[in-house]
C-alpha positions as CSV (number, residue, x, y, z in Angstrom):
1,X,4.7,-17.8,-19.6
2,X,6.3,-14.3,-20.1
3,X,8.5,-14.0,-16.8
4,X,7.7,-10.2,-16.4
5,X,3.9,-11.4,-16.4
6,X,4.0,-13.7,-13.7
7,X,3.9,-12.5,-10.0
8,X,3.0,-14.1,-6.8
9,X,-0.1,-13.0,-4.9
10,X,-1.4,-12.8,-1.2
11,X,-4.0,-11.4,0.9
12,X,-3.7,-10.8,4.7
13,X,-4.3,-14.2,6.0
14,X,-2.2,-15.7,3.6
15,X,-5.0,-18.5,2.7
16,X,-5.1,-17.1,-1.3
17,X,-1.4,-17.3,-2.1
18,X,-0.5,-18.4,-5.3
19,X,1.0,-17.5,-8.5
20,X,-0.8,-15.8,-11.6
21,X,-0.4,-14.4,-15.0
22,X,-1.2,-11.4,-16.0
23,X,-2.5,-11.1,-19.5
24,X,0.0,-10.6,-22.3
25,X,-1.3,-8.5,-24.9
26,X,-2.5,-6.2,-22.3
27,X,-0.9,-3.2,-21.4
28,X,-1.2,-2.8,-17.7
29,X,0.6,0.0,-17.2
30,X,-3.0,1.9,-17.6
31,X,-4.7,1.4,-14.3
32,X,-8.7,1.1,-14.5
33,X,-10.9,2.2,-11.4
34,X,-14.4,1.7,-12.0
35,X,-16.9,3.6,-9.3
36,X,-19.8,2.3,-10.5
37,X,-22.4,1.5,-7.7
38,X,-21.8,-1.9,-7.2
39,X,-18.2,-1.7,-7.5
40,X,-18.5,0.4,-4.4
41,X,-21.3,-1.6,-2.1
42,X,-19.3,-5.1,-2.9
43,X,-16.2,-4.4,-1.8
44,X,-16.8,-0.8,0.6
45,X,-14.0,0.8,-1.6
46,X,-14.9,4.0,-3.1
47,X,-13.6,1.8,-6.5
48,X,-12.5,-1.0,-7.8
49,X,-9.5,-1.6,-9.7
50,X,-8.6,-5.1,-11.0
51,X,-6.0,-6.4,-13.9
52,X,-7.4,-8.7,-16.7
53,X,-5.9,-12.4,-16.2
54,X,-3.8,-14.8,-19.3
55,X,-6.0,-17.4,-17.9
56,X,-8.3,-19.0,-14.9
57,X,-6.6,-18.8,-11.6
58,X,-4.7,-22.2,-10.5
59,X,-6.7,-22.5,-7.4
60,X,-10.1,-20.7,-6.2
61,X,-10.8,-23.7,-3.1
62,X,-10.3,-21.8,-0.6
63,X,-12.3,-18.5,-1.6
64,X,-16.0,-18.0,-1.5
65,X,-18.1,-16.8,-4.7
66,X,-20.5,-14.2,-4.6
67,X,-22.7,-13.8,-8.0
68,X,-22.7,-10.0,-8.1
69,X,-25.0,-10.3,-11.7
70,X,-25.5,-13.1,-13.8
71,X,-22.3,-12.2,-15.4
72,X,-20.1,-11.1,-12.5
73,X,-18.9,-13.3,-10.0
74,X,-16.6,-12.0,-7.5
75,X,-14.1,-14.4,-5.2
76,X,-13.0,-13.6,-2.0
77,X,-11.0,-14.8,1.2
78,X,-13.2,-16.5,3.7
79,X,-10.6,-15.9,6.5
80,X,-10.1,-12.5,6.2
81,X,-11.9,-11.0,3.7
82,X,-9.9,-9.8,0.7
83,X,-11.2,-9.7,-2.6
84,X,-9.1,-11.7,-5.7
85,X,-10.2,-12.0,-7.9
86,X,-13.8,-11.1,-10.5
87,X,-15.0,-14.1,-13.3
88,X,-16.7,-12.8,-16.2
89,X,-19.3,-15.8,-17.1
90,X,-19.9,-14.7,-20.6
91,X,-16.6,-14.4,-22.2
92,X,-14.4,-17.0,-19.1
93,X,-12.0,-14.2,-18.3
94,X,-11.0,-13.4,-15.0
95,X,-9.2,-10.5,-13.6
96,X,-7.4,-10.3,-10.0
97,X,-7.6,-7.6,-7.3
98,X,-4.5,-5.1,-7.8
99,X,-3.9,-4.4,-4.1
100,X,-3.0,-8.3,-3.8
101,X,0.2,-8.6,-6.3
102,X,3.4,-9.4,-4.2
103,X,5.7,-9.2,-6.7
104,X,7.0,-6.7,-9.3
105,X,3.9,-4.1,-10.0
106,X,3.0,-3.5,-13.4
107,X,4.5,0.5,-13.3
108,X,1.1,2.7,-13.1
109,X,1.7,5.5,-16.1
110,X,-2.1,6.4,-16.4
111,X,-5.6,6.3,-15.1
112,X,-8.6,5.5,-16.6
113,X,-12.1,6.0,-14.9
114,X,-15.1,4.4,-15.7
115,X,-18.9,4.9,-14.3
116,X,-17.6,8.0,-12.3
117,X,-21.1,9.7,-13.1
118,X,-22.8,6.9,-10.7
119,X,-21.1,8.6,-7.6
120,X,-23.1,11.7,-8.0
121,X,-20.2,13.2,-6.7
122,X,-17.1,12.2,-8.4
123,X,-16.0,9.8,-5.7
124,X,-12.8,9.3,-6.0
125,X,-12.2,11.0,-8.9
126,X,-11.3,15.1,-7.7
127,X,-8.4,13.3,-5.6
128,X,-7.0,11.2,-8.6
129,X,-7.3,12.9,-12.0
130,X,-7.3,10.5,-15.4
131,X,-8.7,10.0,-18.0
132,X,-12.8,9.7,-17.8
133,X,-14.4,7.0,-19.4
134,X,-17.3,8.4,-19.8
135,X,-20.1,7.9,-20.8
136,X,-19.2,4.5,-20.3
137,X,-21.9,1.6,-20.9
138,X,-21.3,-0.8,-18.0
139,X,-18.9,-1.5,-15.3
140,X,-15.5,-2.2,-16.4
141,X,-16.0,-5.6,-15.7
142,X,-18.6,-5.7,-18.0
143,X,-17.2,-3.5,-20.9
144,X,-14.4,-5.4,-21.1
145,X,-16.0,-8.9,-21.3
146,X,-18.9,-7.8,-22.9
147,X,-21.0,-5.4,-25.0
148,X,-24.5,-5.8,-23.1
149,X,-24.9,-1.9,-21.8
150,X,-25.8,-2.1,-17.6
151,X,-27.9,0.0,-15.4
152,X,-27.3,0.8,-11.5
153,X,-28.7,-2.4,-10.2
154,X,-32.4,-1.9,-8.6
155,X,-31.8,-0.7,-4.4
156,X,-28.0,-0.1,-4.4
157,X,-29.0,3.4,-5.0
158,X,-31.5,3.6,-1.6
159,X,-30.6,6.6,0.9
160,X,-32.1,7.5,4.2
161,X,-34.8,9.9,4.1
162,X,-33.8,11.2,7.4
163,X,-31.6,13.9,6.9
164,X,-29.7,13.0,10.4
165,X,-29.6,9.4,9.6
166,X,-26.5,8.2,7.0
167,X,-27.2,4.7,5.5
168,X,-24.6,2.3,5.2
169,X,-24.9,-1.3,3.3
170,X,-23.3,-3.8,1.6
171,X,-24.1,-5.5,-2.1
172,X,-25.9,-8.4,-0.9
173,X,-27.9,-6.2,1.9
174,X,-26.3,-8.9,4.5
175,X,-24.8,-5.8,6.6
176,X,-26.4,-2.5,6.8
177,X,-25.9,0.0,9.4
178,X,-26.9,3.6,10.1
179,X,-24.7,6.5,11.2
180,X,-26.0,9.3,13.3
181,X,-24.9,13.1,13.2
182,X,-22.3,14.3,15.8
183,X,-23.5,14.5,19.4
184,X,-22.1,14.7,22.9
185,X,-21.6,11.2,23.2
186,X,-19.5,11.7,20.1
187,X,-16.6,13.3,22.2
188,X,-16.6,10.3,24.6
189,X,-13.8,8.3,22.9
190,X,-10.3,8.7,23.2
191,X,-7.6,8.4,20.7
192,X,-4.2,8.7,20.0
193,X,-3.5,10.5,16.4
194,X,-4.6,9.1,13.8
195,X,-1.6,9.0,11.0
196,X,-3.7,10.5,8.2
197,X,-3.2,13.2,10.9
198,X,0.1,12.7,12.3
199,X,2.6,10.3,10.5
200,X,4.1,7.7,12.3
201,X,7.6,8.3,11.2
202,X,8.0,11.6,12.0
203,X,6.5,11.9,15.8
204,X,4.5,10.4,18.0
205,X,1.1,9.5,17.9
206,X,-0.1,9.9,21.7
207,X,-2.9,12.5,22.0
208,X,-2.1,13.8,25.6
209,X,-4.2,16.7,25.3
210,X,-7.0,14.5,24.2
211,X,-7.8,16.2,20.9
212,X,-11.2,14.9,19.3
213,X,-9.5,15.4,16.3
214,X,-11.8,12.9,14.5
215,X,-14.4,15.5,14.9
216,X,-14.4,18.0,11.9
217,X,-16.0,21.5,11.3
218,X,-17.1,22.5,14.3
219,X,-18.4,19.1,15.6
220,X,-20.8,18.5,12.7
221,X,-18.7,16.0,10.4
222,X,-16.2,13.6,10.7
223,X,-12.8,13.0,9.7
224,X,-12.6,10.9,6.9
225,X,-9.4,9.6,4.8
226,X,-7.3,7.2,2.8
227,X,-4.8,4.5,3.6
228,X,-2.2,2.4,1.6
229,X,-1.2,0.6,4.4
230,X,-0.1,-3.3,3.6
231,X,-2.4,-4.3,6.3
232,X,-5.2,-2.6,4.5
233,X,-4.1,-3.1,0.6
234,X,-4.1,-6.9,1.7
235,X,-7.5,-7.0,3.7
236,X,-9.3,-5.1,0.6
237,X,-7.8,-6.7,-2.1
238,X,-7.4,-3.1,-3.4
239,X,-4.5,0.1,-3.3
240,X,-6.3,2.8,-1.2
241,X,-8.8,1.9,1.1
242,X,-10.7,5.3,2.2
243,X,-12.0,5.0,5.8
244,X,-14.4,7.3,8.0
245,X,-13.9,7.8,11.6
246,X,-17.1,7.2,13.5
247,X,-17.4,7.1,17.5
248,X,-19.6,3.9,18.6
249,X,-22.1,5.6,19.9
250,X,-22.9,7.2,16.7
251,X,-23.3,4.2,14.6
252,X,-26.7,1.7,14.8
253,X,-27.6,-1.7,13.3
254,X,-30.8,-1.3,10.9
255,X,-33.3,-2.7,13.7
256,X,-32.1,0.7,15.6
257,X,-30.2,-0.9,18.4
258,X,-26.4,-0.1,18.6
259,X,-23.6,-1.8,16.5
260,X,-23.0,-4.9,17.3
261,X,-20.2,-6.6,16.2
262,X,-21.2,-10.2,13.9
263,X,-24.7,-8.6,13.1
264,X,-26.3,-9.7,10.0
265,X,-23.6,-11.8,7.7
266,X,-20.8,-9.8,9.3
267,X,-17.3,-11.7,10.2
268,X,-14.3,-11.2,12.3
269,X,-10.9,-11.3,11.0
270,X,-8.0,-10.9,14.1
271,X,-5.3,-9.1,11.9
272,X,-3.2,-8.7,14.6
273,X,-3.3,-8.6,18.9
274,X,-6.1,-6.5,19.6
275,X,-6.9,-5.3,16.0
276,X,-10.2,-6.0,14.4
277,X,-11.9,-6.3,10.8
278,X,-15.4,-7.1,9.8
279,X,-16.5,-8.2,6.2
280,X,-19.5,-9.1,5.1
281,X,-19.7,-13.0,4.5
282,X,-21.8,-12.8,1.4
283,X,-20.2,-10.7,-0.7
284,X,-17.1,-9.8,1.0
285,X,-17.6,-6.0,1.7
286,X,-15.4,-4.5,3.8
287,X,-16.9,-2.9,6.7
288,X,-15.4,-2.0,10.0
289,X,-11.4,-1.4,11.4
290,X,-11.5,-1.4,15.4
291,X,-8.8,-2.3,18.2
292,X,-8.5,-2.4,21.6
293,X,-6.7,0.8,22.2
294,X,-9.6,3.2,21.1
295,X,-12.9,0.7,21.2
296,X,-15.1,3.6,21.1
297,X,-13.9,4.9,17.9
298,X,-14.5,2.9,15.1
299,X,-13.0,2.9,11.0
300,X,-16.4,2.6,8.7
301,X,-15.4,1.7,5.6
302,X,-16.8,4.4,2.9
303,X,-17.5,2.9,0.0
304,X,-21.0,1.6,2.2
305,X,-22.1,4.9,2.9
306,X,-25.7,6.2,0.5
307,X,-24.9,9.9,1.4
308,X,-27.8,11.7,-0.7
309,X,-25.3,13.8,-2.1
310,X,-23.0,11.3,-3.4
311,X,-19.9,8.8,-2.3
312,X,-18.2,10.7,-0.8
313,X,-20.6,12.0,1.7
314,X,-19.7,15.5,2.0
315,X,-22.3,16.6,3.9
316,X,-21.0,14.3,6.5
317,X,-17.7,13.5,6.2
318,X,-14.3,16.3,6.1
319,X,-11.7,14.5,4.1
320,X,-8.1,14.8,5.4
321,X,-6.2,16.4,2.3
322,X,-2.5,16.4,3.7
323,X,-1.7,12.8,3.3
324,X,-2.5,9.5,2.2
325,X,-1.9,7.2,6.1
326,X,1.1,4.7,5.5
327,X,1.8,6.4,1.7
328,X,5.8,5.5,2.8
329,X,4.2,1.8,3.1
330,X,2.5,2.0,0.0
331,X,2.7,-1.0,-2.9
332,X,2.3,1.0,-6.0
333,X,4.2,4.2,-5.2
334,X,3.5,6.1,-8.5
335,X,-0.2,5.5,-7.9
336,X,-0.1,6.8,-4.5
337,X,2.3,9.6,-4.9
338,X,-0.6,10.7,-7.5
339,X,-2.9,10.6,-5.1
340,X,-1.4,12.3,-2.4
341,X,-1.0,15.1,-4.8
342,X,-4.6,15.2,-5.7
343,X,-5.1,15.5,-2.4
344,X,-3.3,18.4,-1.6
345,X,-4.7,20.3,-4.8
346,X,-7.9,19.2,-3.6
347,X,-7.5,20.8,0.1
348,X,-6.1,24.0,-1.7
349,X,-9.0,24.6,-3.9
350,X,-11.1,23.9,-0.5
């Protein structure tokens, strides 16, 4: 094996960890994020971005399979959650999550983006330029392992018809959820800042005037943002996990009854002493980051969200533009530092 190809990996839990091989005659250094539909529902990213594996993983006992298509299977952590690694059945390759590598990161010199046309909206995309894909046949799961074209999969494209109602779900439809517009009970929690908002290492993150700051344009929208956070990369299996900030109060299971926590094929991953994450069982979407400090005030993954006007879900969500949270913490630097600038180019055009 060619030793700058070989790196350990981990998710949060630890339960994965293991060494692989990245695949030799590829060149990694050109980073693939595919927004395609069901790239987004499985794992509640706004994207996916995996690299292509030399050969099978050593050990995949203790993740669970999820058969996204009867080519795709995607393996996951049953502890915590993370996604690994993705199984094409036609061709026998397999490609593992790039939030997960431990070791030296392939350098990240340039983007490519496939499916970006399926987000309505760009997703991603207006935050971190690169090169489109487009019009790309399949998922890039798909296009790389095969030439069999792929169509959004039938009811991963379902929205609310209630204009005051956001939908949220999952691949596998294990989890879905509904999201409410602002109201008074949406001022109710309390908060210190979050550090999209106010970095940790420059001051303090107590909120003594109480500042709703999750609350966005006049009290219609909420805060929404990105995170590279270890704790995060590792839960996700993937580099930025984008998260909206939604009060409790605001946010219903599908028979119309409040959230509750373990609804549906939701599970509970302790990350730390007080802290919280949900996934979905089935197919491993992310879902939920909670803790005991602000229990009314809840992280909703975004990549669930079937905003009629696209992934991003602009008529709900404000996007914080000033920072990635945790970029100082960040695994792949470059790809980060690229982001935060699209950011900031983003909140300027604004």
């Amino acid at each position: 094996m060619q030793e700058d190809k070989v790196t350990p990996i981990s998710c949060l839990c630890g339960g994965v960890a293991q060494e692989i091989e990245l695949k030799q005659s590829t060149d990694h250094s050109a980073l693939n994020f595919c927004h395609c539909t069901a790239c987004r529902t499985v794992t509640g990213m706004l994207c996916s971005t995996y690299y292509l594996l030399q050969a099978k993983p050593e050990s995949l006992d203790s993740l669970q399979e999820y058969q996204e298509a009867d080519c795709i299977s995607r393996y996951f952590c049953k502890t915590c959650g993370a996604h690994v690694f993705a199984h094409s059945k036609h061709t026998g390759q397999y490609f593992v999550a790039a939030g997960l590598l431990a070791g030296r990161l392939p350098p990240t010199k340039s983007i490519r983006h496939w499916r970006a046309a399926e987000t309505r909206d760009g997703g991603l995309t207006p935050f971190l330029s690169g090169q489109p894909e487009e019009p790309a046949p399949a998922c890039w799961l798909r296009t790389v392992s095969s030439d069999q074209p792929s169509q959004p999969e039938a009811g991963l494209e379902l929205s609310s018809r209630n204009p005051d109602e956001l939908l949220a779900r999952c691949h596998c439809g294990g989890v879905e959820f509904h999201i409410t517009r602002p109201d008074s009970s949406s001022t109710k929690p309390t908060s210190p800042w979050s550090d999209v908002l106010a970095p940790y290492h420059s001051q303090s993150s107590s909120n003594p005037q109480d500042v709703k700051w999750w609350l966005q344009d006049e009290n219609t929208k909420y805060l929404a943002g990105t995170c590279a956070c270890p704790s995060c990369r590792l839960a996700s299996g993937f580099p930025i996990q984008p998260w909206a900030f939604i009060p409790l109060s605001n946010i219903y299971n599908k028979d119309k009854v409040p959230l509750a926590f373990g609804a549906g094929t939701m599970r509970q991953y302790k990350s730390s002493p007080g802290v919280y994450r949900e996934f979905c069982s089935r197919c491993g979407a992310s879902l939920f980051w909670h803790d005991d400090e602000r229990p009314l005030l809840i992280d909703v993954s975004v990549g669930l969200l079937r905003a009629e006007e696209g992934a991003r879900a602009s008529g709900w969500l404000k996007w914080a533009t000033h920072r990635v949270s945790f970029a100082e913490m960040a695994a792949d630097k470059a790809l980060i530092k690229h982001l935060q600038d699209g950011l900031k180019e983003f909140g300027d055009r604004a």
